[in-house]
C-alpha positions as CSV (number, residue, x, y, z in Angstrom):
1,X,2.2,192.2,0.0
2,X,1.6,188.8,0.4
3,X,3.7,186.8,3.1
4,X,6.4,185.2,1.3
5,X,7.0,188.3,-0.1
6,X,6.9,190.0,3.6
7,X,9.6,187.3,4.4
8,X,11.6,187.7,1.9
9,X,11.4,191.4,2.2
10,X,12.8,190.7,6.1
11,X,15.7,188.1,4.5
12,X,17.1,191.5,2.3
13,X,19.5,193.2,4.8
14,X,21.4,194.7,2.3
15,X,18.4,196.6,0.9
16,X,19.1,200.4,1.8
17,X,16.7,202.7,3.1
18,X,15.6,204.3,-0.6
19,X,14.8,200.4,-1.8
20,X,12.9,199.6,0.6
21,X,10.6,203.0,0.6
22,X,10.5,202.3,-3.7
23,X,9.2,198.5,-2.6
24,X,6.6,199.8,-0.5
25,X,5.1,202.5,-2.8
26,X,5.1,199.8,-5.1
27,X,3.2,197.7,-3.1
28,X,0.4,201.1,-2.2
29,X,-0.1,200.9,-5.9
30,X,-0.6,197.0,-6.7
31,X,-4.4,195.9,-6.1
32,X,-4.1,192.2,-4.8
33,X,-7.1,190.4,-5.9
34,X,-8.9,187.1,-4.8
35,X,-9.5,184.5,-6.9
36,X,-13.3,185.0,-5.9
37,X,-13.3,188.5,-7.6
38,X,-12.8,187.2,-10.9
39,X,-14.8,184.9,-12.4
40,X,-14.0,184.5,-15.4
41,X,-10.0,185.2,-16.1
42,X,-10.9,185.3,-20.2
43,X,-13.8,188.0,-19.0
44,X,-10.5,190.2,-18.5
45,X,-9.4,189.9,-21.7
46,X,-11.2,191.8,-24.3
47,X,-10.4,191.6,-27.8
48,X,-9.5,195.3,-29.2
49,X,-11.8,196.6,-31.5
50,X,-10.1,197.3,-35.2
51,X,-9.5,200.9,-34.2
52,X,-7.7,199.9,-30.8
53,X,-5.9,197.4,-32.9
54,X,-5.2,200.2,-35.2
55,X,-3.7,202.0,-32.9
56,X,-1.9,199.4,-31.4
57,X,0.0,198.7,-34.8
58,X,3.6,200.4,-34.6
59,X,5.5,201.8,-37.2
60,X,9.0,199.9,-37.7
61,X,10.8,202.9,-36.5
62,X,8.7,203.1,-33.3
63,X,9.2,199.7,-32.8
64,X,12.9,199.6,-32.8
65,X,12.7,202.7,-30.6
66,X,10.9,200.5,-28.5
67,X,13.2,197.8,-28.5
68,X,16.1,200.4,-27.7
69,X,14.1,201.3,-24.6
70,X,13.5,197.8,-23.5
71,X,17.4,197.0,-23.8
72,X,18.2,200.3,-21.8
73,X,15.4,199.6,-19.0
74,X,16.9,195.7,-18.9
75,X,20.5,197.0,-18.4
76,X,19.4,199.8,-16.0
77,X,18.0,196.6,-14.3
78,X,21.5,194.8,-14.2
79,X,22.8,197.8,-13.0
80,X,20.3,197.9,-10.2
81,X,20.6,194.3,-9.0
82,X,24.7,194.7,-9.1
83,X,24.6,197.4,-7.1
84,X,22.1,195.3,-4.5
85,X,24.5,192.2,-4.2
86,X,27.5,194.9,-3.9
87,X,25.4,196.0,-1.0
88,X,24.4,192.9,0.7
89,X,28.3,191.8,0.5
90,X,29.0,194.7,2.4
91,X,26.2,194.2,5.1
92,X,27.6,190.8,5.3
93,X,30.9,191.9,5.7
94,X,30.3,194.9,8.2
95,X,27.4,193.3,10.3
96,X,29.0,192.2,13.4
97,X,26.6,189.8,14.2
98,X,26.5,188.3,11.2
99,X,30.3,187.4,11.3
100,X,30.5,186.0,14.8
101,X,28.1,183.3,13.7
102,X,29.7,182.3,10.8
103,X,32.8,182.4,12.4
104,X,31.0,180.0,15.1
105,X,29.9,177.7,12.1
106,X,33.6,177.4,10.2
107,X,35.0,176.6,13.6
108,X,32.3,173.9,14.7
109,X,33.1,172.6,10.8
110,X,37.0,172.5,11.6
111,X,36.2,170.7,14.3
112,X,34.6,167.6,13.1
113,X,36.5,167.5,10.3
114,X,39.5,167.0,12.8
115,X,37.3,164.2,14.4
116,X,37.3,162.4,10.9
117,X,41.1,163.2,9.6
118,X,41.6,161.5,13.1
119,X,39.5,158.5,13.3
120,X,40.6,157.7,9.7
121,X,44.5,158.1,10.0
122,X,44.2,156.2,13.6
123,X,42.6,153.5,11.2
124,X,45.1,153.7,8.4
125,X,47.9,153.5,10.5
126,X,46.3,150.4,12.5
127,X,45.7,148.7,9.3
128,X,50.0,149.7,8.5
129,X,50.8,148.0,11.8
130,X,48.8,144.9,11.3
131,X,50.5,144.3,7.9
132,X,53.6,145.5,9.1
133,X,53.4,143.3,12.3
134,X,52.1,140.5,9.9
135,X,54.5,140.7,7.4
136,X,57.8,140.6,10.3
137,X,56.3,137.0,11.1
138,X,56.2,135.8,7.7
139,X,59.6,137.2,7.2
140,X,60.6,134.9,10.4
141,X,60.4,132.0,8.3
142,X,60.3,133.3,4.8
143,X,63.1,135.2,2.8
144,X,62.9,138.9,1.9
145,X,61.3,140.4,-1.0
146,X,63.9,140.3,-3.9
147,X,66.1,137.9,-2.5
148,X,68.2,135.9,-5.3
149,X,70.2,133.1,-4.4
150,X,72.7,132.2,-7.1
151,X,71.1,134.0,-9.3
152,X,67.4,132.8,-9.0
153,X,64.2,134.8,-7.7
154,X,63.6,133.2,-4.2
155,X,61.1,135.9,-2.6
156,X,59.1,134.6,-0.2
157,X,60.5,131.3,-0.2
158,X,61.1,129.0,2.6
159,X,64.0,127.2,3.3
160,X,62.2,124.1,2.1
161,X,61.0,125.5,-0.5
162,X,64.6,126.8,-2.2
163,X,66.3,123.1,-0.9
164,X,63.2,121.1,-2.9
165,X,63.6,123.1,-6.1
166,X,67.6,122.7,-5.6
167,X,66.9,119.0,-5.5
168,X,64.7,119.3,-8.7
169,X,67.0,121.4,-10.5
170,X,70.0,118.7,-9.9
171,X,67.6,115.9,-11.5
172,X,67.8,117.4,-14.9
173,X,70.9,119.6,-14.6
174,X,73.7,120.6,-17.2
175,X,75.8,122.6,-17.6
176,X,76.4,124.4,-21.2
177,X,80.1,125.6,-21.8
178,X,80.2,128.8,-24.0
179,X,83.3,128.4,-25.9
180,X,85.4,131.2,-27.6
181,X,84.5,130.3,-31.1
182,X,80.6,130.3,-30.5
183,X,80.3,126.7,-30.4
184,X,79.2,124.5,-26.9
185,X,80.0,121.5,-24.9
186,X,78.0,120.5,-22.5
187,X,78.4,118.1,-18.7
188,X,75.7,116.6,-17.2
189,X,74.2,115.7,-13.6
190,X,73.7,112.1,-15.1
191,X,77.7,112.1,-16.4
192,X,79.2,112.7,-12.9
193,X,76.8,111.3,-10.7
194,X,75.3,114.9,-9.4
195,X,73.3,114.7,-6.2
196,X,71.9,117.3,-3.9
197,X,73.0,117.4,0.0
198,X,71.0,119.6,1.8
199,X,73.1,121.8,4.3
200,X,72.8,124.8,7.0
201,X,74.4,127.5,4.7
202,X,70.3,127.8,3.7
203,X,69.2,128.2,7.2
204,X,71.9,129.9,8.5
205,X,71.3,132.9,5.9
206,X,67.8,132.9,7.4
207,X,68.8,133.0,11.0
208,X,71.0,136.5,9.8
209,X,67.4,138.0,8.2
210,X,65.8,140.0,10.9
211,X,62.3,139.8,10.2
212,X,61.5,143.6,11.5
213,X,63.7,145.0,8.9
214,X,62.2,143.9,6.2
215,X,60.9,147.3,4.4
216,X,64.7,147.6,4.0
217,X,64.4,144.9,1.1
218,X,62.6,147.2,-1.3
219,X,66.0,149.3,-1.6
220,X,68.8,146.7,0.0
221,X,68.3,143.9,-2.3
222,X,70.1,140.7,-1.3
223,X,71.9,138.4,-3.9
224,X,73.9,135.3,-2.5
225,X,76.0,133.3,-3.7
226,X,75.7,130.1,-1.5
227,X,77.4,127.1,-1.5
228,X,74.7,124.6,-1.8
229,X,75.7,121.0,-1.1
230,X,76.5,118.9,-4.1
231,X,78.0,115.2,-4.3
232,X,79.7,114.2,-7.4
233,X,82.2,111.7,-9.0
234,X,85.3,113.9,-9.1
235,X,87.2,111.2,-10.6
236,X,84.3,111.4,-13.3
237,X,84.5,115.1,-13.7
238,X,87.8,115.0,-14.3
239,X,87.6,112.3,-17.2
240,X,84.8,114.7,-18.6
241,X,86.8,117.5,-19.1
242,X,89.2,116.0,-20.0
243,X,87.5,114.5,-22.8
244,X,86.3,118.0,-24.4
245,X,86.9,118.8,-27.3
246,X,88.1,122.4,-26.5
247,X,90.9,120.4,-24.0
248,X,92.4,118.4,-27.2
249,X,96.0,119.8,-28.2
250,X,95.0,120.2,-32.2
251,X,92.0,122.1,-31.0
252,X,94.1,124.5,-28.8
253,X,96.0,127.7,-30.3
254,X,98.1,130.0,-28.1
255,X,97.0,133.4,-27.4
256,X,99.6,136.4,-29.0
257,X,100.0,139.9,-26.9
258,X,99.4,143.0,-28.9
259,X,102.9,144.6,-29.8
260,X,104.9,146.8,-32.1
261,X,104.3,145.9,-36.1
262,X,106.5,147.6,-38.9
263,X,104.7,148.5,-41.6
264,X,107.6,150.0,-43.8
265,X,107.7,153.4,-42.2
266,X,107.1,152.9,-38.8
267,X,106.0,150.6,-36.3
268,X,102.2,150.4,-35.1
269,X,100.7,148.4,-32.4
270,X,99.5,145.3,-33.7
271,X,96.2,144.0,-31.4
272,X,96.3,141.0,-29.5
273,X,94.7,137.6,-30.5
274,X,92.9,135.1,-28.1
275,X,93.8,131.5,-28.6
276,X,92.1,128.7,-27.8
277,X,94.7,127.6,-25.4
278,X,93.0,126.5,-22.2
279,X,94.1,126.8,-18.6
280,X,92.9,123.2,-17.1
281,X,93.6,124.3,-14.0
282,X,91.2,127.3,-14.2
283,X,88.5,125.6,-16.3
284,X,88.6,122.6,-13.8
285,X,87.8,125.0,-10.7
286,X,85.4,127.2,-12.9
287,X,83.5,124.6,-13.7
288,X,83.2,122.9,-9.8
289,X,81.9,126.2,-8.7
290,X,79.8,126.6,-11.5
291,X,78.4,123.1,-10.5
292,X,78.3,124.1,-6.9
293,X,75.8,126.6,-7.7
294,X,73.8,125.4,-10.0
295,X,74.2,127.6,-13.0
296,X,73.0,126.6,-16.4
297,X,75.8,127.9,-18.4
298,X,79.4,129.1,-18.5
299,X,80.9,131.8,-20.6
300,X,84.7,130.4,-20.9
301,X,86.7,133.4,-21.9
302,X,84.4,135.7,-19.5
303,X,86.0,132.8,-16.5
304,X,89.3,133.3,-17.5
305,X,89.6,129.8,-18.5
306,X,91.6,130.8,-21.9
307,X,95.3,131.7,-21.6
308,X,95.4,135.4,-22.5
309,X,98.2,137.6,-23.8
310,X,99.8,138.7,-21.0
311,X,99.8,142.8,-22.8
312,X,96.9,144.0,-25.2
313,X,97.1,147.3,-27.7
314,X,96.1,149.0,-24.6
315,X,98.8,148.0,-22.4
316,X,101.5,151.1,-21.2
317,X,104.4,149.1,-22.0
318,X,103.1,147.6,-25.8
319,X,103.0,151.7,-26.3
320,X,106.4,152.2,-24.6
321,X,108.1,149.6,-26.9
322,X,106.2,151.2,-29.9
323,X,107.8,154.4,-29.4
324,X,111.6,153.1,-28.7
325,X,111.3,150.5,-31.8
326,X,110.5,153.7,-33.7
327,X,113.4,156.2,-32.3
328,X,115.6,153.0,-33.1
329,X,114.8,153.0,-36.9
330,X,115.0,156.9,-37.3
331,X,118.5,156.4,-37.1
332,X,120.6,156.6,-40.4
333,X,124.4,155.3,-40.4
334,X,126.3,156.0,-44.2
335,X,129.3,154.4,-44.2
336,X,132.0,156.2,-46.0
337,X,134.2,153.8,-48.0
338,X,135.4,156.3,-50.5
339,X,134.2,156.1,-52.8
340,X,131.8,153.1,-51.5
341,X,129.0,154.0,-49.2
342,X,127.1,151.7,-47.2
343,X,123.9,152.8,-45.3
344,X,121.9,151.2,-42.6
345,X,119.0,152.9,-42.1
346,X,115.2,151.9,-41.0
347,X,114.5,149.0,-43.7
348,X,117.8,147.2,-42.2
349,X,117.6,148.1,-38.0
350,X,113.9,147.1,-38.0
351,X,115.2,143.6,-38.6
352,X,116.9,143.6,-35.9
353,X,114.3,145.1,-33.5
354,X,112.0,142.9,-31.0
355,X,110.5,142.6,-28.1
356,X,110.5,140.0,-25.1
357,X,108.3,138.3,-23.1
358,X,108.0,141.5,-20.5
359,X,107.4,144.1,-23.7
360,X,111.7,145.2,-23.6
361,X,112.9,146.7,-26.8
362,X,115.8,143.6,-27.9
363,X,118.3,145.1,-30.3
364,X,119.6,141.9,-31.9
365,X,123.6,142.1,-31.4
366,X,124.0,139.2,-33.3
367,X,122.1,140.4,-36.1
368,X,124.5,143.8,-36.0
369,X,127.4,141.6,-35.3
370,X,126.5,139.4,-38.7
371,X,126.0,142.6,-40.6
372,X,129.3,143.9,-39.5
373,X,131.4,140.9,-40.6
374,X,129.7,141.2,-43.8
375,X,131.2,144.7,-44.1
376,X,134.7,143.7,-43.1
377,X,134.5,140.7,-44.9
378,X,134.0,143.2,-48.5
379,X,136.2,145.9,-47.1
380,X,139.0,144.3,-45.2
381,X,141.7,143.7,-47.2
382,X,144.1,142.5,-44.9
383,X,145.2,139.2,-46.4
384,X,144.0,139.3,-48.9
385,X,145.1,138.5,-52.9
386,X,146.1,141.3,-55.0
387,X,148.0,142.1,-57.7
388,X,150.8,143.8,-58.5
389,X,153.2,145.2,-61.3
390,X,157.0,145.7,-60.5
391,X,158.6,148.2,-61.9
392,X,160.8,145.4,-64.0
393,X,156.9,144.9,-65.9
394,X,156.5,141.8,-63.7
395,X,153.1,141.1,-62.8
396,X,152.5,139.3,-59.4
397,X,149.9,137.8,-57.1
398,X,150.3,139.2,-53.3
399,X,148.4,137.8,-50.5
400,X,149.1,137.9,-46.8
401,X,150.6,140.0,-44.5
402,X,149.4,142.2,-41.7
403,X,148.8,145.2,-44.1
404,X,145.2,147.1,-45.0
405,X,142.1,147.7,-43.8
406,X,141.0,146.2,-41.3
407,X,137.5,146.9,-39.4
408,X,137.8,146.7,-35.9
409,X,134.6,144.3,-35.5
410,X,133.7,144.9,-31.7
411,X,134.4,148.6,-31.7
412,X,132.1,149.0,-35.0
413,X,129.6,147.0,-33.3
414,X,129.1,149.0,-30.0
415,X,129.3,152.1,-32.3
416,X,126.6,151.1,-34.4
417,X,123.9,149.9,-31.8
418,X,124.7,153.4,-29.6
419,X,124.1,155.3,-33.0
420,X,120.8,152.9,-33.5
421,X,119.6,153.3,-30.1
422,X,120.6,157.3,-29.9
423,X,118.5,157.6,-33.3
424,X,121.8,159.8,-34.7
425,X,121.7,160.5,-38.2
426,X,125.6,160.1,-39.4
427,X,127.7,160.3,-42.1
428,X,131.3,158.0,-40.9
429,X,133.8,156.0,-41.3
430,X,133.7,152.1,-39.6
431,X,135.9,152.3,-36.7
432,X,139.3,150.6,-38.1
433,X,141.5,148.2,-36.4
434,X,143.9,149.2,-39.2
435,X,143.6,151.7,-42.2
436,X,145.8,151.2,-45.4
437,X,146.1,154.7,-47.8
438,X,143.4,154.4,-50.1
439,X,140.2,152.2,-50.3
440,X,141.7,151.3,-54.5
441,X,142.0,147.9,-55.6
442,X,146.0,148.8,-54.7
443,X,145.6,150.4,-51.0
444,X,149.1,150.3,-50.8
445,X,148.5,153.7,-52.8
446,X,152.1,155.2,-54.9
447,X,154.5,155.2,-52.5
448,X,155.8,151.8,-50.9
449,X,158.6,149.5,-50.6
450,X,158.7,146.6,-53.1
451,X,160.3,143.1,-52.3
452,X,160.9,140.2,-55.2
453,X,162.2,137.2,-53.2
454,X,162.9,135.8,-57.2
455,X,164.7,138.6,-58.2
456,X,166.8,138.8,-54.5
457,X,165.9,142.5,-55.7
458,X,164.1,145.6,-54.3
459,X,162.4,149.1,-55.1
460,X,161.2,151.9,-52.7
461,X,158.9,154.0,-55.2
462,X,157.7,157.4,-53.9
463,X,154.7,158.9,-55.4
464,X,155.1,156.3,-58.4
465,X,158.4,156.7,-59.0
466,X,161.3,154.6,-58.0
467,X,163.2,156.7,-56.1
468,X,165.9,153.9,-54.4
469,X,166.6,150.1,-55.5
470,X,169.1,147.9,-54.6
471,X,170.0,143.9,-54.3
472,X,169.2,141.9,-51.1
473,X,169.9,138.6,-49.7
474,X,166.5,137.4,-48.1
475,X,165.7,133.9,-45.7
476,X,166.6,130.7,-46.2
477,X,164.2,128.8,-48.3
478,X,162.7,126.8,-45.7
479,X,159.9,127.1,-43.0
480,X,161.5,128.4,-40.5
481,X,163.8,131.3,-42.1
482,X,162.2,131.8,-45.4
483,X,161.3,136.0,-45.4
484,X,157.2,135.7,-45.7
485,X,155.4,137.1,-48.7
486,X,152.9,139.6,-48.1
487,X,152.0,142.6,-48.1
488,X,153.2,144.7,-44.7
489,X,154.2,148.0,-43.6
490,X,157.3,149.6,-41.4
491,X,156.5,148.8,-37.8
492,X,159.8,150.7,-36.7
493,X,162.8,152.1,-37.3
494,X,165.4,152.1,-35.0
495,X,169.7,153.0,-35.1
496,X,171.9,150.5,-33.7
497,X,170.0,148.0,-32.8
498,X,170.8,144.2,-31.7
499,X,169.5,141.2,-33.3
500,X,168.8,138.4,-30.9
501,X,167.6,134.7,-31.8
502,X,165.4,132.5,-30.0
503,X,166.7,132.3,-26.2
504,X,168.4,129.3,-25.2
505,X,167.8,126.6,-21.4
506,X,171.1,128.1,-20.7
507,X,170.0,132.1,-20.7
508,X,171.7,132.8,-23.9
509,X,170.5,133.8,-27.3
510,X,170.8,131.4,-30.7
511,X,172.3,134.8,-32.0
512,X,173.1,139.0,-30.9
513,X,174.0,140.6,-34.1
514,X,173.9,144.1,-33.5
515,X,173.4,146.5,-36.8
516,X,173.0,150.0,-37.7
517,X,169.8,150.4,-39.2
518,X,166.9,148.8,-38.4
519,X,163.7,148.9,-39.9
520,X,160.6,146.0,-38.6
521,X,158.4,144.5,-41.0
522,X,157.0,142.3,-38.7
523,X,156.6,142.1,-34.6
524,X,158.2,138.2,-34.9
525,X,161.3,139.5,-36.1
526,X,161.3,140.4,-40.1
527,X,162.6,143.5,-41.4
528,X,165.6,145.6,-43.2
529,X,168.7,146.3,-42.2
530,X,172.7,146.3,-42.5
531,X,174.6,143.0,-43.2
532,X,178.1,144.0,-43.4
533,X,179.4,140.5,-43.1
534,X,177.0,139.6,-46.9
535,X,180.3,139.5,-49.7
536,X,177.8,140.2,-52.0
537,X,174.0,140.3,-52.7
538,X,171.1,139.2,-54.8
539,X,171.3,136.1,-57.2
540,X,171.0,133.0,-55.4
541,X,173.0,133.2,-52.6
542,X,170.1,133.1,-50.1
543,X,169.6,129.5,-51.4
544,X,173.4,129.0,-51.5
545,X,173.8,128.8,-48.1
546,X,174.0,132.5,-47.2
547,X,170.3,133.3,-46.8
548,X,169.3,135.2,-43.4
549,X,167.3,134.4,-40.1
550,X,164.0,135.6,-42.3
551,X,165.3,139.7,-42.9
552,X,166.3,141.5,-45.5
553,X,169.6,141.9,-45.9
554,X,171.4,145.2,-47.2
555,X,174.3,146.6,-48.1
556,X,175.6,149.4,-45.2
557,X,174.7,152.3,-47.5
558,X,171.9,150.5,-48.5
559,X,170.1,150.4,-45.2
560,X,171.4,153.8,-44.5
561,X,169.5,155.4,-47.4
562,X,166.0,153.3,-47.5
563,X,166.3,154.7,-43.6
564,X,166.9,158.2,-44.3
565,X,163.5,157.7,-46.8
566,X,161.0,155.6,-45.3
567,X,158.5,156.3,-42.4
568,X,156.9,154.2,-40.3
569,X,153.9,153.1,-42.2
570,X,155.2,152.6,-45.6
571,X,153.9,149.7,-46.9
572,X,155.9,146.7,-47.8
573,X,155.3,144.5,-50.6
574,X,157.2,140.8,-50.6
575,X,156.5,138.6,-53.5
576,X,157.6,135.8,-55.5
């Protein structure tokens, strides 16, 4: 055994006892020789002689035998040196010794590395302080990172620095004004005499940076709006704007709130439109502070400086009104003019639905009270002319008189817009001042009392049929005591009732003529009753000086038997 081998031998701890005896009977049987033995090296190798070689040759089968054995002695090999480094990890495990030093070694390691983590984060955090420190002084004089003033990038900046290139920005300065309609106006430095006047507002924001805080501007990042002193022509200005085109009356459209629509159903929320319609006030100031701090442009209807609808579509009370305007014209009113019906439903109340100016639901009373007199005006029929056959075959035109129907205008009004603004659905009559019997041509109907102031001569017919006539004496033929024609009805009756004239200065009456029967015609003083002192009646005597106050005049048994068969109600017809 040579010496490296010796020492290597000595550097194989984990070699166990049986290893090392097989190394050393190894090393009994190698002969070491000196290079002085042999002097010749190719003298050692002979060549075989043909029968050697002979011998030497393998069959294949004994060479792959061969080969088997080689693979088996190379993995009993593997085998071998596993089970040596298995070994020498557990001598290096187990030897005491041996892990005390390298214990030793990791800890001396540990420890300079702690030198260098040391030395090189004092370093680091010298260089931190430096920039740190460095920075806070440039900070004293300089503004934060990220610092916009009025919108531009000043960071870094000095005072100077942001006042010079306000003073260069006022040279060439305008101002574009970004109408509603895409177009642009523009106002210029040069148009009102712009000039930059430096001031402390600059400075003073400075003085309020405290230099030592600045690491706060990477996530507090300042924007100010400053002031920045300007000098301008006012008086200039002023003629300027008022000189745009967007400030000319042709040019300037008011704005329309959003509200309620009908579309033939129902009503849906119609949007709002933007005018044009400028607010000089607002565009005056807009602009001055636009000026004041230097911007380049200004977006008009983003300013406010258009008039804008007071309510859009999404405005609570443009909803609000939508809804009542719609309960409004789901209400359904059929009149019932037998045999006539008239019905107002949602085609005629949404005309007379609108909002105000503060979005409230206006229910047009004049439009109702229009449409109402239109009704009573083709359904009254009070007054009117109408004709009539006696039952002599005389035909006659009637007009006049308090009887009919008569629509009690008011009343139907307040009825109709409770039943609008209720949304009832209703089948009803009109409420009447007055109703006459039937809603015919005739609405005297087949039972009435008939008058001819020609004839001096009257019928009471009762279900068509005459059922009393007799001969009268009626008013003077002139305006104040002729008997009115017209068409009336019995007011009263009453037994034994006085007849007084117009009331004298002296407390007494032109007349007192007391009768029997009394039956009214009319509240002024018309009706029938007993005239025992008449000699005789009908002909002409009402013209020959016998005529009455205005009443009909009857025979006693006359008036007693129309009393017994009228009611009040019964209409009266007096014709010529």
């Amino acid at each position: 055994m040579n010496k490296d081998e010796k020492k290597n031998e000595q550097k194989r701890p984990s070699d166990s006892k049986e290893v090392r005896s097989l190394r050393e009977d190894l090393d009994d049987d190698i002969i070491y020789l000196d290079d002085d033995d042999i002097e010749d090296p190719e003298e050692i190798i002979e060549e075989p002689d043909e029968e050697t070689a002979s011998d030497i040759e393998y069959s294949e089968e004994e060479s792959e035998e061969c080969e088997e054995d080689s693979e088996k002695y190379e993995a009993s090999d593997e085998e071998e040196d596993d089970e040596a480094e298995e070994e020498e990890e557990e001598y290096e495990y187990t030897d005491p010794e041996n892990e005390d030093l390298m214990e030793e070694e990791r800890a001396e390691k540990r420890r300079k590395a702690g030198k260098v983590f040391a030395i090189a984060g004092g370093s680091v955090l010298g260089i931190l302080l430096v920039v740190y420190l460095g920075l806070a002084a440039f900070f004293h004089s300089h503004y934060y990172f990220f610092t916009e003033i009025n919108g531009t990038d000043f960071s870094g900046k000095t005072v100077k620095a942001v006042e010079q290139y306000m003073s260069n920005q006022v040279k060439g300065y305008q101002l574009t004004l970004n109408k509603i309609d895409g177009t642009q106006e523009f106002i210029s430095g040069a148009d009102i005499s712009l000039e930059y006047q430096p001031g402390e507002e600059l400075q003073k924001y400075m003085e309020k940076q405290n230099p030592f805080l600045w690491p706060q501007a990477f996530w507090k990042r300042d924007k100010v709006q400053a002031t920045i002193g300007v000098k301008y022509n006012e008086t200039a200005l002023a003629e300027k704007l008022a000189a745009l085109e967007c400030m000319k009356p042709e040019n300037q459209t008011p704005s329309a709130s959003a509200a309620p629509v009908f579309d033939g159903t129902e009503y849906q929320i119609q949007p709002e439109t933007i005018g044009t319609q400028i607010n000089a006030e607002v565009l005056n100031s807009a602009v001055a502070d636009s000026i004041s701090q230097f911007k380049s442009e200004i977006n008009l209807k983003e300013s406010g400086c258009y008039q804008l609808p007071p309510f859009t579509q999404d405005s609570a009370e443009v909803a609000a009104a939508r809804d009542t305007m719609n309960q409004y014209v789901n209400a359904s009113v059929t009149y019932d003019l037998n045999p006539a019906t008239e019905i107002v439903d949602r085609a005629v109340i949404s005309q007379w639905l609108s909002v105000d100016e503060n979005m409230n639901v206006v229910l047009n009373a004049e439009a109702i009270g229009t449409y109402v007199a239109d009704l009573a005006g083709r359904y009254d029929t009070v007054g009117t002319t109408r004709t009539i056959t006696t039952p002599s075959g005389k035909t006659a035109n009637v007009s006049g008189g308090s009887y009919g129907w008569k629509i009690d205008q008011a009343g139907e009004i307040a009825a109709l817009s409770a039943n609008i603004q209720n949304g009832d659905q209703v089948t009803r009559e009109p409420v009447y001042a007055q109703k006459a019997v039937a809603h015919s041509v005739n609405d005297w109907g087949n039972t009435f009392i008939e008058v001819d102031l020609s004839a001096q001569y009257m019928w009471y017919l009762q279900d068509g049929n005459v059922v009393f006539e007799a001969s009268v004496v009626t008013g003077k033929p002139d305006p104040k005591h002729e008997t009115p024609a017209g068409i009336f009805s019995i007011l009263e009756k009453m037994r034994n009732k006085v007849l007084r004239g117009e009331k004298k200065e002296d407390g007494t009456y032109e007349y007192e003529t007391p009768v029997s029967y009394w039956m009214r015609v009319t509240w002024t003083g018309i009706g029938f009753h007993d005239a025992t002192w008449q000699s005789s009646f009908g002909g002409t005597r009402y013209r020959d000086g016998y005529g009455s106050h205005g009443c009909i005049n009857m025979t006693y048994n006359g008036a007693a038997t129309l009393y017994d068969l009228v009611y009040v109600g019964v209409p009266v017809i007096i014709h010529y």
